[in-house]
C-alpha positions in Angstrom: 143.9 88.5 142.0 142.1 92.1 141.3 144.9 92.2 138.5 144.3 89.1 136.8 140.0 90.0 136.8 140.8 93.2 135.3 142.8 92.0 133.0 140.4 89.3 131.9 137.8 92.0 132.0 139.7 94.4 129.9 140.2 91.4 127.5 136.5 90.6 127.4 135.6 93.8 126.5 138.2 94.3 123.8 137.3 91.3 122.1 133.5 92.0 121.9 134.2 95.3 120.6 136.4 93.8 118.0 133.9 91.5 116.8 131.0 93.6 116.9 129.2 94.9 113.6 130.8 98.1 113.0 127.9 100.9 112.2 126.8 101.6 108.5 128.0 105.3 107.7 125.2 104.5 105.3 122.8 103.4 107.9 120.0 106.1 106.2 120.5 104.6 102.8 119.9 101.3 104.1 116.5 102.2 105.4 113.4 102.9 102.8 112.6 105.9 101.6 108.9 106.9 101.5 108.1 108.8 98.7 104.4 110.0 98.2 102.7 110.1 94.5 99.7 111.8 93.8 97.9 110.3 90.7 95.9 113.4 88.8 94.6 113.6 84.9 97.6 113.7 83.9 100.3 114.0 86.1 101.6 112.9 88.7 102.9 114.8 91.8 106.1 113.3 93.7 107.0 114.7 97.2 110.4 114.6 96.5 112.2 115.3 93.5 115.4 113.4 94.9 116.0 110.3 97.2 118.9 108.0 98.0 119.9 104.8 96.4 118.5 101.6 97.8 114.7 100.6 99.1 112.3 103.3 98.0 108.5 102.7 99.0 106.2 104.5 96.3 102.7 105.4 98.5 100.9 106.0 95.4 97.0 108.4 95.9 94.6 108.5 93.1 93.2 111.6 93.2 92.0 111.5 89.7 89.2 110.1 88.0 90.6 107.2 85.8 92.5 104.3 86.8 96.1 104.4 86.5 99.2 102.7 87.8 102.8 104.0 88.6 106.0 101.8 87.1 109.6 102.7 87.7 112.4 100.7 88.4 111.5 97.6 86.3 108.5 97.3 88.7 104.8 98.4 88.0 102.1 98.8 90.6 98.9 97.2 89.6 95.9 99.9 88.8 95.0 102.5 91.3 91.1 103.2 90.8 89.9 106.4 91.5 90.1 107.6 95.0 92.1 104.4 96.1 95.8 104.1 97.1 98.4 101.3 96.8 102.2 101.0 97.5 105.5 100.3 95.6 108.5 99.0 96.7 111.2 99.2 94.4 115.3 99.3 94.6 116.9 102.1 93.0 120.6 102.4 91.5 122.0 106.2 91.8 121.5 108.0 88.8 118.0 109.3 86.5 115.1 107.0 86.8 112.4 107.7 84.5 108.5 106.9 85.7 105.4 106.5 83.8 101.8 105.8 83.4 100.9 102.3 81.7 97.8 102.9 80.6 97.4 103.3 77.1 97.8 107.2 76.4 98.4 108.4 79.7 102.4 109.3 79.5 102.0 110.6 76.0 99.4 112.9 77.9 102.4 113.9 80.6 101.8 111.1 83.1 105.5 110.9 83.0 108.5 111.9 84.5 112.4 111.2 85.9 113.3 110.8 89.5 117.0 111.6 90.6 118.7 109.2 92.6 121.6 109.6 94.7 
């Protein structure tokens, strides 16, 4: 009788580990990324140069004096007024992704830049 509830037992846990989700080896690419961006007349300072593909949440700080907003991605964060902050959450492909100022004048003035995705 022991043989037969070991056996079943033995069974049960095979089976669950069969079916189980297996982990992601790409569990940390799955997660967002946080990326900071200081806004400044006119540039804008990323605290990282590089990030992994997938969800990548922009905390964008205006630490200039004028307005400006932060678009990359396809996606554009609405104005950041001066001493405000706002967020971005954008999905990234591996590869260059360039980022820019909106405002009129701003990236021509170097409120520009490319982001390296891995």
């Amino acid at each position: 009788m022991k043989s037969r509830w070991f056996a079943l037992a033995l069974i049960a846990a095979l089976v669950t580990l069969w079916t189980a989700p297996a982990a992601s080896p790409h569990a940390s690419a799955q997660s967002a990324t946080t990326v900071t961006v200081t806004m400044k007349e006119f540039k804008f300072v990323l605290s990282k140069r590089a990030v992994p593909h997938g969800t990548v949440v922009f905390k964008l700080v205006n630490r200039g004096a004028l307005a400006h907003d932060f678009k990359i991605g396809g996606k554009k964060s609405p104005l950041i007024g001066k001493g405000k902050t706002g967020t971005l959450r954008v999905t990234l492909r591996a590869g260059s992704q360039r980022y820019l100022c909106t405002v009129p004048g701003h990236a021509a003035a170097g409120m520009k830049g490319t982001l390296r995705v891995t």
